[in-house]
N, C-alpha and C positions, 0 to 999 in steps of 0.2 A: 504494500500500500504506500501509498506519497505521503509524507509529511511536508506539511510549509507551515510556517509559525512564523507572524509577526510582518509579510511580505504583502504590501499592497499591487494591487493592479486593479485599475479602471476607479479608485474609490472605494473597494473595497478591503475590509483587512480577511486579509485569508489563513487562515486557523484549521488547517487542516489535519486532521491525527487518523489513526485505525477506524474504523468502524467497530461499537460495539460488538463484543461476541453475539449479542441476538440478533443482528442486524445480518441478514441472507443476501449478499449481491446480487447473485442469479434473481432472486427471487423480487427484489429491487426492479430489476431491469423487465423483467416480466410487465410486470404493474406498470413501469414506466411505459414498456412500451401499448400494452391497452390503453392507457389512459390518451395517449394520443390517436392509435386507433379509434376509439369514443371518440373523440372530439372532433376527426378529422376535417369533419364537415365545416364547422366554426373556422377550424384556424384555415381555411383554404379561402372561406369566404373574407377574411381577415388582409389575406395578403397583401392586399393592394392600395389598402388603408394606410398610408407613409404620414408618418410626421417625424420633424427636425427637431432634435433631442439640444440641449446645452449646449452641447462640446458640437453640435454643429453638423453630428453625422443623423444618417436616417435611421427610421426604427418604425417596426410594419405593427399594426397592430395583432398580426398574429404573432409577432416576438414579444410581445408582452403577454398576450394570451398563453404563451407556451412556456413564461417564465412564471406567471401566477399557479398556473395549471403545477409543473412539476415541485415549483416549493410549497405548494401545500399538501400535495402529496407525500415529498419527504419529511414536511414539518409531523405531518399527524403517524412518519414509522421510524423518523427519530427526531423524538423531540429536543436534543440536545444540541443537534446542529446549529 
Protein backbone atom coordinates (compact mmCIF):
# COMPACT_ATOMS: atom_id res chain seq x y z
CA UNK A 1 0.00 0.00 0.00
CA UNK A 2 1.34 3.81 -0.45
CA UNK A 3 1.85 5.82 2.37
CA UNK A 4 2.16 9.84 1.91
CA UNK A 5 1.91 11.89 5.01
CA UNK A 6 1.87 15.40 5.40
CA UNK A 7 2.22 16.18 1.05
CA UNK A 8 0.00 18.48 -0.57
CA UNK A 9 -1.34 18.42 -4.11
CA UNK A 10 -4.13 20.51 -5.63
CA UNK A 11 -5.06 21.85 -1.88
CA UNK A 12 -5.28 19.18 -0.52
CA UNK A 13 -3.28 17.44 2.51
CA UNK A 14 -2.95 13.98 1.68
CA UNK A 15 -2.77 11.51 4.66
CA UNK A 16 -2.50 8.48 3.27
CA UNK A 17 -1.79 5.02 5.40
CA UNK A 18 -2.92 1.17 5.16
CA UNK A 19 -6.34 0.57 4.88
CA UNK A 20 -7.91 -0.84 7.92
CA UNK A 21 -7.76 -4.74 8.33
CA UNK A 22 -11.73 -4.60 7.66
CA UNK A 23 -11.58 -2.78 4.96
CA UNK A 24 -11.69 -5.47 1.44
CA UNK A 25 -10.03 -3.60 -1.73
CA UNK A 26 -11.56 -6.01 -4.09
CA UNK A 27 -14.52 -5.63 -2.43
CA UNK A 28 -14.04 -1.77 -2.53
CA UNK A 29 -13.60 -1.79 -6.13
CA UNK A 30 -16.70 -3.83 -6.75
CA UNK A 31 -19.12 -1.33 -5.15
CA UNK A 32 -17.07 1.34 -6.77
CA UNK A 33 -17.53 0.02 -9.79
CA UNK A 34 -21.61 -0.56 -9.48
CA UNK A 35 -22.07 2.41 -8.19
CA UNK A 36 -21.08 4.06 -11.24
CA UNK A 37 -22.68 1.44 -13.26
CA UNK A 38 -26.03 2.84 -11.35
CA UNK A 39 -25.40 6.18 -12.13
CA UNK A 40 -24.32 5.95 -15.51
CA UNK A 41 -27.12 7.49 -16.91
CA UNK A 42 -26.67 10.96 -14.69
CA UNK A 43 -23.07 11.37 -15.19
CA UNK A 44 -23.34 10.80 -19.11
CA UNK A 45 -26.15 13.30 -19.10
CA UNK A 46 -23.65 15.52 -16.95
CA UNK A 47 -21.00 15.77 -19.38
CA UNK A 48 -21.31 18.44 -21.17
CA UNK A 49 -22.24 20.79 -18.25
CA UNK A 50 -18.54 22.74 -18.20
CA UNK A 51 -17.97 25.22 -15.66
CA UNK A 52 -14.47 27.25 -14.90
CA UNK A 53 -13.28 26.31 -11.49
CA UNK A 54 -10.66 29.17 -9.45
CA UNK A 55 -7.53 28.19 -10.79
CA UNK A 56 -9.07 28.60 -14.05
CA UNK A 57 -9.30 25.14 -15.40
CA UNK A 58 -12.71 23.32 -16.54
CA UNK A 59 -14.69 20.82 -14.58
CA UNK A 60 -17.84 18.95 -16.00
CA UNK A 61 -20.57 18.58 -13.93
CA UNK A 62 -20.26 14.85 -14.07
CA UNK A 63 -16.73 15.26 -12.38
CA UNK A 64 -18.24 16.51 -9.55
CA UNK A 65 -21.05 14.14 -9.64
CA UNK A 66 -18.55 11.21 -9.74
CA UNK A 67 -16.47 12.91 -6.92
CA UNK A 68 -19.75 13.28 -4.59
CA UNK A 69 -20.82 9.83 -5.71
CA UNK A 70 -17.53 7.93 -4.65
CA UNK A 71 -16.73 9.85 -1.33
CA UNK A 72 -19.70 9.10 0.05
CA UNK A 73 -19.58 5.92 -0.71
CA UNK A 74 -16.11 5.50 0.84
CA UNK A 75 -17.02 7.89 3.79
CA UNK A 76 -20.05 5.46 4.84
CA UNK A 77 -17.16 1.93 4.58
CA UNK A 78 -14.51 3.90 6.12
CA UNK A 79 -15.32 6.21 8.05
CA UNK A 80 -11.87 7.27 9.01
CA UNK A 81 -10.69 8.46 5.87
Amino acid sequence: MCRVHGRKRGGHDLRWTDPPNDVQPRALMRGLMELIRTNYEAIEAARYDISIKTDGSPVTAADVLIENLIRTYLAKRIPQL
